[in-house]
N, C-alpha and C positions, 0 to 999 in steps of 0.2 A: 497686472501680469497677464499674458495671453498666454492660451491654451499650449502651445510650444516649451515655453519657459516652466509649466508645470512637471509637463512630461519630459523634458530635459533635467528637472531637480531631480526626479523618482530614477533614471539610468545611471547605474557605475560611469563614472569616467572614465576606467578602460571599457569601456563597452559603447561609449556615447557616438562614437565613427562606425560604429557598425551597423546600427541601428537609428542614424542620422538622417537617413532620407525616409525611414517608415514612419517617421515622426511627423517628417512634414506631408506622407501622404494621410495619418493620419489625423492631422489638420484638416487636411483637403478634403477626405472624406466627411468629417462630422459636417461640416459647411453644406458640402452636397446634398448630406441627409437630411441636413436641415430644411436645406429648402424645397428638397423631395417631397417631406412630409407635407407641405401646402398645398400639392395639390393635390387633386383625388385618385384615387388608384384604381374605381372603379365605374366602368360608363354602362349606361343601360339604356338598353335600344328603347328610343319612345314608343315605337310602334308596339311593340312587344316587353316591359316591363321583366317580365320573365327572364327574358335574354339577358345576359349580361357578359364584360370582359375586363380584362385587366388593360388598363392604359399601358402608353409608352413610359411613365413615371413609374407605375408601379414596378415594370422589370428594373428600369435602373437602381431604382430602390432596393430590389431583391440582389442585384449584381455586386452593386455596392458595399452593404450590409455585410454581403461573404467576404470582400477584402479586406472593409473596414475591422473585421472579425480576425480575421490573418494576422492582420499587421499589428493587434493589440496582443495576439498570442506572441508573435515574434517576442516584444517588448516585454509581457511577460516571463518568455525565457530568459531573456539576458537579466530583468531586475531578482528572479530568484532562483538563480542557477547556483 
């Protein structure tokens, strides 16, 4: 069973159309973050160790993270409203 089929078992069926496409961005997201997580989030300048920044990964990660976080609250209202 894939991740979809889970979160389609846990939503009301009158509720399942409404909350039809947060499902599959929440698909989409976990997939993203997963593969977010690989790589590093943070670079440090060789010359200067000290120095340091956050990758291009790590913001998607942080942007992601707040949707992926949304769209499980969404789902949460509808399964205990």
């Amino acid at each position: 069973m894939d991740r979809r089929d889970e979160l389609v078992k846990i939503v009301p069926a009158e509720s399942l159309e409404l909350v039809s496409s947060v499902i599959d961005d929440v698909v989409f997201l976990e997939t993203r973050l997963t593969e977010l997580k690989k790589l590093p989030f943070i670079e440090v300048n060789p010359k200067n160790p000290m120095k340091q920044r956050t990758t291009p990964a790590a913001k998607q990660y942080k942007e992601f993270l707040q949707q992926y976080i949304n769209c499980v609250k969404m789902i949460e209202a509808v399964i205990y409203r």
